[in-house]
N, C-alpha and C positions, 0 to 999 in steps of 0.2 A: 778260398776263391782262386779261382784261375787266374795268371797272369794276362792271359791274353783275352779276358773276359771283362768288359767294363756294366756297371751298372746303371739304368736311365730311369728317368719316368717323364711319359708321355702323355702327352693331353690332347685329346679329340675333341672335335664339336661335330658332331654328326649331322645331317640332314636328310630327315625321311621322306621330306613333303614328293607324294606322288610315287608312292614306295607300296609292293606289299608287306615285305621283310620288316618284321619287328624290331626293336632297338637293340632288344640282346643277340637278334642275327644278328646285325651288321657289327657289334660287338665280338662275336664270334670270327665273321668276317676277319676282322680288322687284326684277331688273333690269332689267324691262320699265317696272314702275311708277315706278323714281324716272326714267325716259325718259317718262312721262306728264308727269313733274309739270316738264318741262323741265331734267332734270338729264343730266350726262355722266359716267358711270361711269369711272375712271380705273384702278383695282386694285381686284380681288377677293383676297382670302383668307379658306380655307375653312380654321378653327381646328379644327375636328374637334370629337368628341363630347365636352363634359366635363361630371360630377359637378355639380350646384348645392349652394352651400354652405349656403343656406337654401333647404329646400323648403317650397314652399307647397303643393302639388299632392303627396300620398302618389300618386298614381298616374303623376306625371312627378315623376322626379328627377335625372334628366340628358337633355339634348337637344344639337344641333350649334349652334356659335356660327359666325356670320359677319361678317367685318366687308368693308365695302365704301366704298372713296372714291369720291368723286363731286365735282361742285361745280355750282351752279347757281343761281339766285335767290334775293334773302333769303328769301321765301315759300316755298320749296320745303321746309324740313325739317317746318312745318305742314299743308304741304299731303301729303307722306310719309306723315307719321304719321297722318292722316282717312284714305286708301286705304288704310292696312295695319291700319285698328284693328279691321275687320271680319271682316281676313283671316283664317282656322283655322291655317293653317302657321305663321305668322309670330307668335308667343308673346309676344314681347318688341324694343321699340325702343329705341334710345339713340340720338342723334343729337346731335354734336358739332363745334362751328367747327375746321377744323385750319390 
């Protein structure tokens, strides 16, 4: 492993409502961008649709969660999370050293 190469994994909760784009576009989507921010995607999995145990949103109360490994620069989970904070599809980030 590279020095200067850190390892993450990331969790999505998606939201299609009022979308054409399928779950595995905006998965693709989402795949593109951590490739902007200098990252290499390593495993996708797509957790499927589940319940929120707190809603905030009466009008969303479940959506698809995804999690995605990557690894890439120390910068990149801030750099992540500014491209996707404007995103519509993309609801929710978590992003974590693994």
């Amino acid at each position: 492993m590279n020095a200067t190469k850190r390892n993450y994994r990331a969790s999505f909760i998606l939201d299609n409502r009022g979308r054409e784009e399928t779950v595995d576009q905006m998965i693709e989507g989402v795949k593109q961008v951590i490739a902007e921010v200098k990252g290499e995607v390593s495993a996708v999995e797509n957790v499927g649709r589940k319940d929120f145990v707190r809603v905030t949103d009466k009008k969303l109360t479940a959506a698809h969660y995804v999690q995605i490994k990557f690894s890439g620069p120390a910068d990149s989970p801030a750099n992540l999370r500014e491209k996707l904070r404007l995103n519509q599809s993309v609801y929710r980030t978590f992003i974590q050293s693994a």
